[in-house]
Biopython code that builds the backbone (N, CA, C, O; Angstrom):
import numpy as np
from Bio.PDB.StructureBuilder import StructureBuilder

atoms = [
    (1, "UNK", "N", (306.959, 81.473, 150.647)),
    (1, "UNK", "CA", (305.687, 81.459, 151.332)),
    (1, "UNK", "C", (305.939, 81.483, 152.838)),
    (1, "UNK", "O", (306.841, 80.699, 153.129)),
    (2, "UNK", "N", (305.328, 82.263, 154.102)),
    (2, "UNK", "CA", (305.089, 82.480, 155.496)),
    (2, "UNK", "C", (304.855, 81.611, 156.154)),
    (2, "UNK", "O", (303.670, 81.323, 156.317)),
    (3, "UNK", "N", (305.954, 80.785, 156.845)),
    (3, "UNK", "CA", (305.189, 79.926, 157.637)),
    (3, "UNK", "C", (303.987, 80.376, 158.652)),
    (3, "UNK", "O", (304.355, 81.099, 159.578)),
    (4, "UNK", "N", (302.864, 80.104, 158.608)),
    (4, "UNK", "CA", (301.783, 80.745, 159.390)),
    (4, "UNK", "C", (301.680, 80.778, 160.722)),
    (4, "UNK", "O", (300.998, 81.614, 161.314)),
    (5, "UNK", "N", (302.511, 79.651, 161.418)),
    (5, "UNK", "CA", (303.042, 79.225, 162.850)),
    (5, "UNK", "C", (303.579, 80.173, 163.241)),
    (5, "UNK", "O", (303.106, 80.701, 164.247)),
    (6, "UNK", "N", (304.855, 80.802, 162.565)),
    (6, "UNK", "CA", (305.475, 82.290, 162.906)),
    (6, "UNK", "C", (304.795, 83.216, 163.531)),
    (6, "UNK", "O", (303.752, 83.727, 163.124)),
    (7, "UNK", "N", (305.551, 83.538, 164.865)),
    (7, "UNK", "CA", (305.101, 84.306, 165.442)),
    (7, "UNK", "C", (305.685, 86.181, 164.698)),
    (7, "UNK", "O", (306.746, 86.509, 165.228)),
    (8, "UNK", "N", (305.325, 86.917, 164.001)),
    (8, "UNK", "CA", (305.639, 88.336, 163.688)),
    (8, "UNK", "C", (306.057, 89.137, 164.716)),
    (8, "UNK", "O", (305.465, 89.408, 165.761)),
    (9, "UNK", "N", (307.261, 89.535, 164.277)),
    (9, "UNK", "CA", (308.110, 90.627, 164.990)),
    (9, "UNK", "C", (309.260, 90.086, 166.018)),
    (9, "UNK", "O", (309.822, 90.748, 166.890)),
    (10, "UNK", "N", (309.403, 89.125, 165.789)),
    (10, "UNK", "CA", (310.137, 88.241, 167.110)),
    (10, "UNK", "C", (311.560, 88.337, 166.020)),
    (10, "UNK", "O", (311.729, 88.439, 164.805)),
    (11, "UNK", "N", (312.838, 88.192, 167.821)),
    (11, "UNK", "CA", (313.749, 89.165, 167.268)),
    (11, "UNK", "C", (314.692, 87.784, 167.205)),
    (11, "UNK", "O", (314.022, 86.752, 167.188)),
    (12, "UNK", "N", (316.278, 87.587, 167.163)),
    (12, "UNK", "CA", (317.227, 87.406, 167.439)),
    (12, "UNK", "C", (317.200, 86.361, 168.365)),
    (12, "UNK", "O", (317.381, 87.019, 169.390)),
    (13, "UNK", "N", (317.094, 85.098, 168.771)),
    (13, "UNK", "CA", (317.488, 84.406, 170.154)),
    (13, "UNK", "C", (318.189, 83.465, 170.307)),
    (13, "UNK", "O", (318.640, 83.052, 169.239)),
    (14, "UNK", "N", (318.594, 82.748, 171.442)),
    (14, "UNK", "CA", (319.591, 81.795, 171.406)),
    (14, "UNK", "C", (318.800, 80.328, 171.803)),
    (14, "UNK", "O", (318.075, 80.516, 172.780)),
    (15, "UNK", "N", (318.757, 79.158, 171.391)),
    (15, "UNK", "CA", (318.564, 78.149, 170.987)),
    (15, "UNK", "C", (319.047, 77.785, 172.680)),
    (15, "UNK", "O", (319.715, 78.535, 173.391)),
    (16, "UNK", "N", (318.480, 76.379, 173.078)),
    (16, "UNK", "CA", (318.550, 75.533, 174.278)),
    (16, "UNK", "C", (320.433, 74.660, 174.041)),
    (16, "UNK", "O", (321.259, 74.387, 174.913)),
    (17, "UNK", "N", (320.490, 74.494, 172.799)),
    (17, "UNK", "CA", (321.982, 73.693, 172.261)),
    (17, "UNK", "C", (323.306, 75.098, 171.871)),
    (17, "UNK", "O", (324.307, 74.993, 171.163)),
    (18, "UNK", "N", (322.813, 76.298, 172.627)),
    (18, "UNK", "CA", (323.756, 77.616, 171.994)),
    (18, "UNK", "C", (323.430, 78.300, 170.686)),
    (18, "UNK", "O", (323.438, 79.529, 170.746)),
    (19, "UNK", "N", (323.134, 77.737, 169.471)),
    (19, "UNK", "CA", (323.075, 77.865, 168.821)),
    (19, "UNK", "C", (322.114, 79.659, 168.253)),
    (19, "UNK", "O", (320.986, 79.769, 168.734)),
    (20, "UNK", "N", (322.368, 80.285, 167.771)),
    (20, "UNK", "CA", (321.384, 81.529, 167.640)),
    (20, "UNK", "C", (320.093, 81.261, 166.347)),
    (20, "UNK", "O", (320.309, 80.232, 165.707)),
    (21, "UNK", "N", (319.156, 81.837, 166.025)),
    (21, "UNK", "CA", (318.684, 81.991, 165.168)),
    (21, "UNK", "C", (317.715, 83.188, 164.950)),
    (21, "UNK", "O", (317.828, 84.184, 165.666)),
    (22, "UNK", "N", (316.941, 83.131, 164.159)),
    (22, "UNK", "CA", (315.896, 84.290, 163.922)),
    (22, "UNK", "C", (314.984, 83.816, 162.919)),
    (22, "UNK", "O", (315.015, 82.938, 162.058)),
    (23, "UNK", "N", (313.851, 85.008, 163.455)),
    (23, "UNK", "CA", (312.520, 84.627, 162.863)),
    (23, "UNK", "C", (312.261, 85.246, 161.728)),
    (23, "UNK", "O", (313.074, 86.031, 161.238)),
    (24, "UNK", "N", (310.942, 84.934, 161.094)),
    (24, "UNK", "CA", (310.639, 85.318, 159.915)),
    (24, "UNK", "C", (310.964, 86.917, 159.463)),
    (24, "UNK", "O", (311.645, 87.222, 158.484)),
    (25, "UNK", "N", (310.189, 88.068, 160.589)),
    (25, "UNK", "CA", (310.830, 88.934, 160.383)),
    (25, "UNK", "C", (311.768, 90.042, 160.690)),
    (25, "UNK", "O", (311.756, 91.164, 160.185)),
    (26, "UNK", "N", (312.759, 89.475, 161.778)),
    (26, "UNK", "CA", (314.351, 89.618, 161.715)),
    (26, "UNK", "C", (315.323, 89.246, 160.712)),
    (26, "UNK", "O", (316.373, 88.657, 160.969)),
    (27, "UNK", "N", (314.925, 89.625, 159.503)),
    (27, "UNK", "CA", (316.134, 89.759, 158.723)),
    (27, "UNK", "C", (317.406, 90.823, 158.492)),
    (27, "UNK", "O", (317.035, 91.952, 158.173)),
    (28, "UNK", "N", (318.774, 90.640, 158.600)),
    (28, "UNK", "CA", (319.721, 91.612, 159.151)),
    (28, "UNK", "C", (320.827, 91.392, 157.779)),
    (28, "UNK", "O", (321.454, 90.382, 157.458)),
    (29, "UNK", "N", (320.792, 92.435, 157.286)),
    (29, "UNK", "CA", (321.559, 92.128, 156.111)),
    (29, "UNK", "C", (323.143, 92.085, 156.340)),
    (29, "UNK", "O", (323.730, 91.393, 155.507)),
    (30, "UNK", "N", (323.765, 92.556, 157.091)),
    (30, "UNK", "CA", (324.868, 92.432, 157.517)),
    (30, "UNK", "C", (325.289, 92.326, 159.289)),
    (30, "UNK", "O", (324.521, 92.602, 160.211)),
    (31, "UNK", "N", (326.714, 91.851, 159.414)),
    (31, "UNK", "CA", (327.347, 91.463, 160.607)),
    (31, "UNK", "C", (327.043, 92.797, 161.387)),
    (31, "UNK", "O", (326.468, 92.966, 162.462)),
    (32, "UNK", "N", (327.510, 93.532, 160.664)),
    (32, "UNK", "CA", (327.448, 95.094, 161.493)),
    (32, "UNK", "C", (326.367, 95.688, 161.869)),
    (32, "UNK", "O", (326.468, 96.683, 162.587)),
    (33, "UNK", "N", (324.810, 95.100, 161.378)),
    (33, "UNK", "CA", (323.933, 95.622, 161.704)),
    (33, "UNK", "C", (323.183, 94.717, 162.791)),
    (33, "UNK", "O", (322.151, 95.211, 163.245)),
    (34, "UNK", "N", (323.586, 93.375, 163.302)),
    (34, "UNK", "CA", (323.636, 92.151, 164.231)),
    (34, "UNK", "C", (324.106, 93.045, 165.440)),
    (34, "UNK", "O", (323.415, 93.346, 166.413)),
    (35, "UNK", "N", (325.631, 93.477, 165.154)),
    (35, "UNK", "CA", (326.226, 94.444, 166.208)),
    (35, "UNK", "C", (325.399, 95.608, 166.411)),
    (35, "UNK", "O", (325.538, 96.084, 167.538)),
    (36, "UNK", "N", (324.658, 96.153, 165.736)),
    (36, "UNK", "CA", (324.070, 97.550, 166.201)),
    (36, "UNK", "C", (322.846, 97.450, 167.218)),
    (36, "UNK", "O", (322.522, 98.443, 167.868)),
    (37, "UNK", "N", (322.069, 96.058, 167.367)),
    (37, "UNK", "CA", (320.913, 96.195, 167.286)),
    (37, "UNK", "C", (320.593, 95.535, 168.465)),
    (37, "UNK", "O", (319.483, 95.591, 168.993)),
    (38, "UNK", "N", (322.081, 94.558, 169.128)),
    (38, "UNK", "CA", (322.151, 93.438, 170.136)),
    (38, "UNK", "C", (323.213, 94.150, 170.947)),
    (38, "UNK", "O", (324.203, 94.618, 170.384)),
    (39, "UNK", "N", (323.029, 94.248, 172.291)),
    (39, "UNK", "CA", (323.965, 94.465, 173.873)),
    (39, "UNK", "C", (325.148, 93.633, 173.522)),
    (39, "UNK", "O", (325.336, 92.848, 172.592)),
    (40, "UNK", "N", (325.702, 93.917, 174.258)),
    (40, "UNK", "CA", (327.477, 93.307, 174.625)),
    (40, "UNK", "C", (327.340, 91.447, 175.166)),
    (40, "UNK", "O", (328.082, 90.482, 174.984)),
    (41, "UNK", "N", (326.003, 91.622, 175.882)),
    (41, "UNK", "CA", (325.505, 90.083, 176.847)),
    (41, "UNK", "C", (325.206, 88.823, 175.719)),
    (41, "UNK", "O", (325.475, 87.623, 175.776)),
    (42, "UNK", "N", (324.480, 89.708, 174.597)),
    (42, "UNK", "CA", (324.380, 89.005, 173.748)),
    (42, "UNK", "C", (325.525, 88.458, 173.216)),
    (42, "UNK", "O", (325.795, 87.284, 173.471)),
    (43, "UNK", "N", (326.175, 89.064, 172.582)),
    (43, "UNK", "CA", (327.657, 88.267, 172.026)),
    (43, "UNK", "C", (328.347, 87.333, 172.739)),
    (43, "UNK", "O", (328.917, 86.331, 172.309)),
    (44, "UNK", "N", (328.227, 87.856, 174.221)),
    (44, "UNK", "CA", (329.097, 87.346, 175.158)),
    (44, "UNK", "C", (328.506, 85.757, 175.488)),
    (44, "UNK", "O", (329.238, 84.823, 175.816)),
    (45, "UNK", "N", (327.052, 85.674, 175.327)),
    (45, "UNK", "CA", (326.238, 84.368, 175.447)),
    (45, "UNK", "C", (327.016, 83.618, 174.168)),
    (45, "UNK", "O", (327.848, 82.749, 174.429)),
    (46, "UNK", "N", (326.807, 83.875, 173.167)),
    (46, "UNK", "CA", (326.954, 82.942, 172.062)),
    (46, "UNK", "C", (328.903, 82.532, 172.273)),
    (46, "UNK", "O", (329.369, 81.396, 172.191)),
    (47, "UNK", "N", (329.523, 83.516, 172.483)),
    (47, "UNK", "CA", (330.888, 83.478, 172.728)),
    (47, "UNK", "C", (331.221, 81.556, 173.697)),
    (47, "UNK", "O", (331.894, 80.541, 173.512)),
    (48, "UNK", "N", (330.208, 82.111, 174.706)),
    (48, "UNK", "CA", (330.455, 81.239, 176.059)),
    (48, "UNK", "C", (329.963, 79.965, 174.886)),
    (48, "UNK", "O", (330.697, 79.108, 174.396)),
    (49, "UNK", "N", (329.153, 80.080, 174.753)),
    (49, "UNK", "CA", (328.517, 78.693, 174.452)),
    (49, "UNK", "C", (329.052, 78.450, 172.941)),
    (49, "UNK", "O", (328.312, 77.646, 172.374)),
    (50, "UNK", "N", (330.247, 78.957, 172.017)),
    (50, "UNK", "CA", (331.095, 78.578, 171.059)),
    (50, "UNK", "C", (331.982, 77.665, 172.062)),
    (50, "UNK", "O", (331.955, 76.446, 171.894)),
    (51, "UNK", "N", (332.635, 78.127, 172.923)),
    (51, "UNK", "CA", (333.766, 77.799, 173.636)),
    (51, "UNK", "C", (333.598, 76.195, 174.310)),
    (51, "UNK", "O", (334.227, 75.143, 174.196)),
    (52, "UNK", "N", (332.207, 76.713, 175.180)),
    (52, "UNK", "CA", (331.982, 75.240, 175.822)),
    (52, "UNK", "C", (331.720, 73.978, 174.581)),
    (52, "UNK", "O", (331.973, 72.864, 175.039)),
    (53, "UNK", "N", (331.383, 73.967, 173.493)),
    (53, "UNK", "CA", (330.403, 73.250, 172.635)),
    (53, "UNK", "C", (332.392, 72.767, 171.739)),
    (53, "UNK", "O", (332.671, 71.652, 171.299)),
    (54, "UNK", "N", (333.233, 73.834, 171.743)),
    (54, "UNK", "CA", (334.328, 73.685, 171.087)),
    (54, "UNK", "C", (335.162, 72.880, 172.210)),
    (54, "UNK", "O", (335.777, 72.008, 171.596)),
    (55, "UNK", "N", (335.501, 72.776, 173.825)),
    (55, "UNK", "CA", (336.146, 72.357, 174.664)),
    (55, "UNK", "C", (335.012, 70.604, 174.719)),
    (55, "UNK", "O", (335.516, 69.524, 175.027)),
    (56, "UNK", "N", (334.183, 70.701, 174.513)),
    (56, "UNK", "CA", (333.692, 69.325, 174.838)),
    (56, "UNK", "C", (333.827, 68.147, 173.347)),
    (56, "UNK", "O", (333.746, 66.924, 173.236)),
    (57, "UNK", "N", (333.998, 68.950, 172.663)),
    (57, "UNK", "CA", (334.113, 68.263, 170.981)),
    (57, "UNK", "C", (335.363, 68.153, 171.503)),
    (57, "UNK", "O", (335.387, 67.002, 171.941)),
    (58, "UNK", "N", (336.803, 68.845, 171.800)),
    (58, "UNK", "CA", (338.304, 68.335, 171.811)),
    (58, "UNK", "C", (338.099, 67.405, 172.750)),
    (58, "UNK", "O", (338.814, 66.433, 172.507)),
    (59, "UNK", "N", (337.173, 67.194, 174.124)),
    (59, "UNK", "CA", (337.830, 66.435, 174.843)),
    (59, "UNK", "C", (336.958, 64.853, 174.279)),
    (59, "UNK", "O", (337.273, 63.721, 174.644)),
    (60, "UNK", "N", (336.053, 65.140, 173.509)),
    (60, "UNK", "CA", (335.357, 63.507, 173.151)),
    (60, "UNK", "C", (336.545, 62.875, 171.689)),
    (60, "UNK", "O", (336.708, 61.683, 171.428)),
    (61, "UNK", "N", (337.169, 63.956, 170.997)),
    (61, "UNK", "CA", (337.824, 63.632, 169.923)),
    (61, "UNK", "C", (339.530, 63.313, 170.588)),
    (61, "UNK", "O", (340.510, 63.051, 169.890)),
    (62, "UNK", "N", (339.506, 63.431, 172.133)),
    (62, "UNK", "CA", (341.012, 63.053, 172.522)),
    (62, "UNK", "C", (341.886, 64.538, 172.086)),
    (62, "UNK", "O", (343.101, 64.344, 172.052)),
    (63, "UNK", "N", (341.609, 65.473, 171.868)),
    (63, "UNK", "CA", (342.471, 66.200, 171.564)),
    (63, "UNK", "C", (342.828, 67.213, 172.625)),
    (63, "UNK", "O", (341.999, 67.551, 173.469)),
    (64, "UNK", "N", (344.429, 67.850, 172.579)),
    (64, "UNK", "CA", (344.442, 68.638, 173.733)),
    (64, "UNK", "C", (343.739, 69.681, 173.894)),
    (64, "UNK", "O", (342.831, 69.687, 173.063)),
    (65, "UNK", "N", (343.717, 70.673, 174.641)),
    (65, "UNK", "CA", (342.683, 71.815, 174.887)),
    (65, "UNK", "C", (344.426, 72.636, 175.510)),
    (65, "UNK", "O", (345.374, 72.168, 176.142)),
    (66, "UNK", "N", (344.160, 73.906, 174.968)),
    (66, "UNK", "CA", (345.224, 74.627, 175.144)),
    (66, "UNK", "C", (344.542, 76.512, 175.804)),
    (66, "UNK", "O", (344.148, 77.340, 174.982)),
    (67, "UNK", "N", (344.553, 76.725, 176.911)),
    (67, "UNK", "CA", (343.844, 77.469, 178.059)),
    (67, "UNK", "C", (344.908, 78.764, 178.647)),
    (67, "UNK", "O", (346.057, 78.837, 178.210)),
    (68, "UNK", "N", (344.556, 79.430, 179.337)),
    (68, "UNK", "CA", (345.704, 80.275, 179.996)),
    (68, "UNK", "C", (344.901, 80.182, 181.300)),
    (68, "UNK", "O", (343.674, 80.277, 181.320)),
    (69, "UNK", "N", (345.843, 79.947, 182.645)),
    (69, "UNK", "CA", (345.557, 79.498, 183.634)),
    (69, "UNK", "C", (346.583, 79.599, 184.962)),
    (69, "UNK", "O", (347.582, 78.901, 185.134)),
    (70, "UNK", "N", (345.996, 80.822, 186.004)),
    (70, "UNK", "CA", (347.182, 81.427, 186.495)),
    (70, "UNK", "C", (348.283, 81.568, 186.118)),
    (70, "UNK", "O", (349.236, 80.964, 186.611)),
    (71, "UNK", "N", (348.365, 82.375, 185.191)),
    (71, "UNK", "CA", (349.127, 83.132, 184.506)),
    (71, "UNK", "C", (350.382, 82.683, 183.398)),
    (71, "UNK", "O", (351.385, 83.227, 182.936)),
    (72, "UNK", "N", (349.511, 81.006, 183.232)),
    (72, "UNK", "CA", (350.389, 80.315, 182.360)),
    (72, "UNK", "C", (349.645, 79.813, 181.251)),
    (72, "UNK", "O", (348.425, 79.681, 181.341)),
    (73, "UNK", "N", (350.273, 79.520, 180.211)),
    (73, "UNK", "CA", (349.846, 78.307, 179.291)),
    (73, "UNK", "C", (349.626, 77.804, 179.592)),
    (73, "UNK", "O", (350.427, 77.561, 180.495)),
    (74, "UNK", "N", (348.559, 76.870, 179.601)),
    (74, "UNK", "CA", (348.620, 75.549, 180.043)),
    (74, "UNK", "C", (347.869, 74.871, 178.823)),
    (74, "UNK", "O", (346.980, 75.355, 178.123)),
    (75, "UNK", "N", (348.693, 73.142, 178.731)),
    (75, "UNK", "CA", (347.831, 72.231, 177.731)),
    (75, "UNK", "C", (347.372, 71.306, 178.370)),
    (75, "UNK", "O", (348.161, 70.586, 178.981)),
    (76, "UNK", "N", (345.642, 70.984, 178.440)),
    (76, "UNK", "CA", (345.391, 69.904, 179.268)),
    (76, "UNK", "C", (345.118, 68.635, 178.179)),
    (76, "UNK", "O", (344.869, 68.804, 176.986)),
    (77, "UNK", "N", (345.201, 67.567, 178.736)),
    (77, "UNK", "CA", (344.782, 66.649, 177.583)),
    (77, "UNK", "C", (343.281, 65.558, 178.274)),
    (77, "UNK", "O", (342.567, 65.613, 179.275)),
    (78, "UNK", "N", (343.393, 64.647, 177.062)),
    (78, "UNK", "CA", (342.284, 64.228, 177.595)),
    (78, "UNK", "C", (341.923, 63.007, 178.842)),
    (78, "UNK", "O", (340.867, 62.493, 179.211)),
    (79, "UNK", "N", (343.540, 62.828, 179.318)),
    (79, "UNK", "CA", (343.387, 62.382, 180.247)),
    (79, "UNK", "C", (343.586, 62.625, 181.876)),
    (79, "UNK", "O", (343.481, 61.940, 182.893)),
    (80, "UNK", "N", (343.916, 63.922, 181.557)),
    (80, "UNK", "CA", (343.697, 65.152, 182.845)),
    (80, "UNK", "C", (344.945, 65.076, 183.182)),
    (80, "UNK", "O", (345.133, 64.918, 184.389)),
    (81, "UNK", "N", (346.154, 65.154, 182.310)),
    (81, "UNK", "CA", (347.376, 65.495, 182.197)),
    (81, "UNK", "C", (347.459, 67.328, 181.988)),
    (81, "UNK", "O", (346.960, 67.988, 181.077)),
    (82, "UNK", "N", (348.084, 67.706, 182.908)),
    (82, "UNK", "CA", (348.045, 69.161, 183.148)),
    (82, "UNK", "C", (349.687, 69.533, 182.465)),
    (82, "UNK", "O", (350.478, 68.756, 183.001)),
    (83, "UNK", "N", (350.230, 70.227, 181.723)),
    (83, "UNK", "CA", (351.542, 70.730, 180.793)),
    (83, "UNK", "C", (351.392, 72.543, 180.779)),
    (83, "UNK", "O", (350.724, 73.453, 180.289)),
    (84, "UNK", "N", (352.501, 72.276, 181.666)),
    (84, "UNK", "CA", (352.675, 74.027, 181.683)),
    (84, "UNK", "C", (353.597, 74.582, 180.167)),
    (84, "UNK", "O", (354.818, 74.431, 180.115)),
    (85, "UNK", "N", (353.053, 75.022, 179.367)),
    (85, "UNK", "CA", (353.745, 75.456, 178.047)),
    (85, "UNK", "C", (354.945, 76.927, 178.247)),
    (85, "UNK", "O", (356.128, 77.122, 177.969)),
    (86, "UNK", "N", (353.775, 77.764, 178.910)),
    (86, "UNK", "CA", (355.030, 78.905, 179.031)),
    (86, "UNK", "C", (353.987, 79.821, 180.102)),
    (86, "UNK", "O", (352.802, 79.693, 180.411)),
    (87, "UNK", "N", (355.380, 81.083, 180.605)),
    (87, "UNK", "CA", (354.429, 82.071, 181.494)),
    (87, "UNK", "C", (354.169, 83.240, 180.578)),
    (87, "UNK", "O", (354.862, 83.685, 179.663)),
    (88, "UNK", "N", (352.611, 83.756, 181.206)),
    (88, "UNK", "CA", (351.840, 84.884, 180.603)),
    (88, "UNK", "C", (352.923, 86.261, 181.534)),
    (88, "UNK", "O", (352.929, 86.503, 182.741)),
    (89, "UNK", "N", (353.738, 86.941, 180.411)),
    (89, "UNK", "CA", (354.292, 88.243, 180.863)),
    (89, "UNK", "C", (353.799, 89.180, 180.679)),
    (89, "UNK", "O", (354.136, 89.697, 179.614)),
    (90, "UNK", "N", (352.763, 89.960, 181.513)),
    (90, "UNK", "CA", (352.044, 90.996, 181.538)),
    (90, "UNK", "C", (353.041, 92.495, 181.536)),
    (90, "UNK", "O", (353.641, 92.786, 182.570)),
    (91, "UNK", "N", (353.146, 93.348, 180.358)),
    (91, "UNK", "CA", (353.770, 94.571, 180.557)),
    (91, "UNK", "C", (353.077, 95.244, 180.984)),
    (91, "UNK", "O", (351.918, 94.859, 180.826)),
    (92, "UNK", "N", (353.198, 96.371, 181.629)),
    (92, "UNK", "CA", (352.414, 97.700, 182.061)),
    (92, "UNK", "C", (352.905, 99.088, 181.583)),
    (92, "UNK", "O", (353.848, 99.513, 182.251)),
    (93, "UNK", "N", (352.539, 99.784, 180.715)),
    (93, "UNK", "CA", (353.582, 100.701, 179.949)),
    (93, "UNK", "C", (352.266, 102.519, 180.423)),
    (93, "UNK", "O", (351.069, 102.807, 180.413)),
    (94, "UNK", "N", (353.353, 103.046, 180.688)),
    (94, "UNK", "CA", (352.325, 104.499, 180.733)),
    (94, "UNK", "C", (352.375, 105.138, 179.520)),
    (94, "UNK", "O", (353.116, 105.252, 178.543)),
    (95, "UNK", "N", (351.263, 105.532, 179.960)),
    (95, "UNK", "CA", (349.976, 106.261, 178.950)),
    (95, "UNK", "C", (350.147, 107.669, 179.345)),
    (95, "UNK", "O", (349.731, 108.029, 180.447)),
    (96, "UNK", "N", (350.764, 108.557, 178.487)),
    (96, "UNK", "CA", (351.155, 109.898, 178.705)),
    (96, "UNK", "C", (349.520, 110.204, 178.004)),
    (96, "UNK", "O", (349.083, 109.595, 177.029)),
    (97, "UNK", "N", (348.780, 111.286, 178.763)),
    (97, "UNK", "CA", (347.700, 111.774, 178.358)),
    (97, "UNK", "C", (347.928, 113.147, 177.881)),
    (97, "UNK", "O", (348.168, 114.017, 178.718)),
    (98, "UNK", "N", (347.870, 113.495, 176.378)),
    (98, "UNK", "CA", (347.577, 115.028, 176.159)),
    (98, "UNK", "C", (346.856, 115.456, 175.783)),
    (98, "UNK", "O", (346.287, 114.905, 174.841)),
    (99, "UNK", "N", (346.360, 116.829, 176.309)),
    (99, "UNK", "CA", (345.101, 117.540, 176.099)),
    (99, "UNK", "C", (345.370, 118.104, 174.676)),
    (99, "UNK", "O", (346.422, 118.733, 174.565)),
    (100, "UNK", "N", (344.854, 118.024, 173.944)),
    (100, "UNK", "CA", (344.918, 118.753, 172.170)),
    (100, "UNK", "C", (342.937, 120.253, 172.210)),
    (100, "UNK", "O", (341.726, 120.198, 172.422)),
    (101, "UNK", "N", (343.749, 121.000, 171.932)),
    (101, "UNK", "CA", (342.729, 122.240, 171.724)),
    (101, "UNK", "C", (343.009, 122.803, 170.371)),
    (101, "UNK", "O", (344.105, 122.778, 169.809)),
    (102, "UNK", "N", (341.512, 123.493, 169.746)),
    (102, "UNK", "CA", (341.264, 123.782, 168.406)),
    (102, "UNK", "C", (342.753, 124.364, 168.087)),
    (102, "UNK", "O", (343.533, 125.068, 168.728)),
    (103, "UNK", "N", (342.797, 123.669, 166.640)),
    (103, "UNK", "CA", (344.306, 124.795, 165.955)),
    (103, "UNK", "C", (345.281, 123.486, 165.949)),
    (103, "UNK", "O", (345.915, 123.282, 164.913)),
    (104, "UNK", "N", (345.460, 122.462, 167.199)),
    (104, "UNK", "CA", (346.720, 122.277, 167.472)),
    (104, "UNK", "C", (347.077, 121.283, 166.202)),
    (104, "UNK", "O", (346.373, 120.375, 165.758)),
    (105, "UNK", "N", (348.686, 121.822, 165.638)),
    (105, "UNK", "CA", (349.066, 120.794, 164.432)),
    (105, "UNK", "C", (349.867, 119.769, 164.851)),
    (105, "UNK", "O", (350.893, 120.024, 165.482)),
    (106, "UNK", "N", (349.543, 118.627, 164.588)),
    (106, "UNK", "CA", (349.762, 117.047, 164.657)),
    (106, "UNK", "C", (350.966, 117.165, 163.650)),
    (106, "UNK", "O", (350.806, 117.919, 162.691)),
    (107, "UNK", "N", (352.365, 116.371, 163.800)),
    (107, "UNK", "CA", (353.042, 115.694, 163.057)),
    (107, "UNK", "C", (353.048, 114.136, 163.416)),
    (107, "UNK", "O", (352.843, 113.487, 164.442)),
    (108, "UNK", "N", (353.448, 113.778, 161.820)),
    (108, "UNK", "CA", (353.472, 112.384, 162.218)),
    (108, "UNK", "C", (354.652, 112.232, 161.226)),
    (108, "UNK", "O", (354.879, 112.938, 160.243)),
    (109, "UNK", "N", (355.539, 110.892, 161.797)),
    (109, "UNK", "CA", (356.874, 110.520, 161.142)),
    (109, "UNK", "C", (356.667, 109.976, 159.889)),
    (109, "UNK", "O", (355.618, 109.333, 159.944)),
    (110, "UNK", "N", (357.227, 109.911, 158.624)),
    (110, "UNK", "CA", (356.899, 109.353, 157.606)),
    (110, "UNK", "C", (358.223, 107.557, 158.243)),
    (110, "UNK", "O", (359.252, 107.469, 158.912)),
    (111, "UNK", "N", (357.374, 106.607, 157.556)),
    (111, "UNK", "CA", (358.309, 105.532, 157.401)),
    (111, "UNK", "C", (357.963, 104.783, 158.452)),
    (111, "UNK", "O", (358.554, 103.728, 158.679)),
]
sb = StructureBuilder()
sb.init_structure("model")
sb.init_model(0)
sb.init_chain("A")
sb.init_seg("    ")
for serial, (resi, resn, name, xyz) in enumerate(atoms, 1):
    if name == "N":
        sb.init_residue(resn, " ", resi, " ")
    sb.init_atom(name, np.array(xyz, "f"), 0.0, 1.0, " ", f" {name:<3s}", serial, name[0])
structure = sb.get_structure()
């Protein structure tokens, strides 16, 4: 039965606590059709507010929080003990670009 309060046609939104939900008639039968229908901002909101809601639960439960932070590991804990774990080694590798036109045959190595 319709809750009658429901407002019709109202889409997808994000909750005051992060949380997302949807209305009566936004129903989305799959993940992939969530992705078709919502911007990049969207994900990126719920992302942020997984993260913050997950960093404030480790630091009330005492647990470390493990970050990358100028260009290191870092583990902070919950008493603002800072632990450099290891350094972030960024490779830079080139990207040979080739142009491919109708006809051209592709091999590929078996194994």
């Amino acid at each position: 039965m319709a809750n009658p309060k429901r407002k019709k046609g109202t889409k997808l939104r994000i909750s005051s606590t992060g949380m997302f939900y949807r209305r009566l008639e936004s129903r989305y039968s799959s993940l992939s059709e969530v992705e078709d229908k919502h911007d990049k901002q969207f994900f990126t909101e719920i992302a942020r507010s997984a993260a913050a809601n997950a960093i404030n639960e480790n630091k009330a439960l005492n647990i470390p929080i493990v970050v990358a932070e100028d260009g290191w590991v870092v583990q902070k804990n919950s008493n603002g003990d800072v632990e450099r774990l290891s350094k972030i080694e960024q490779h830079t590798t080139a990207i040979n670009k080739r142009v491919f036109t109708k006809g051209t045959v592709l091999h590929v190595k078996k194994g």
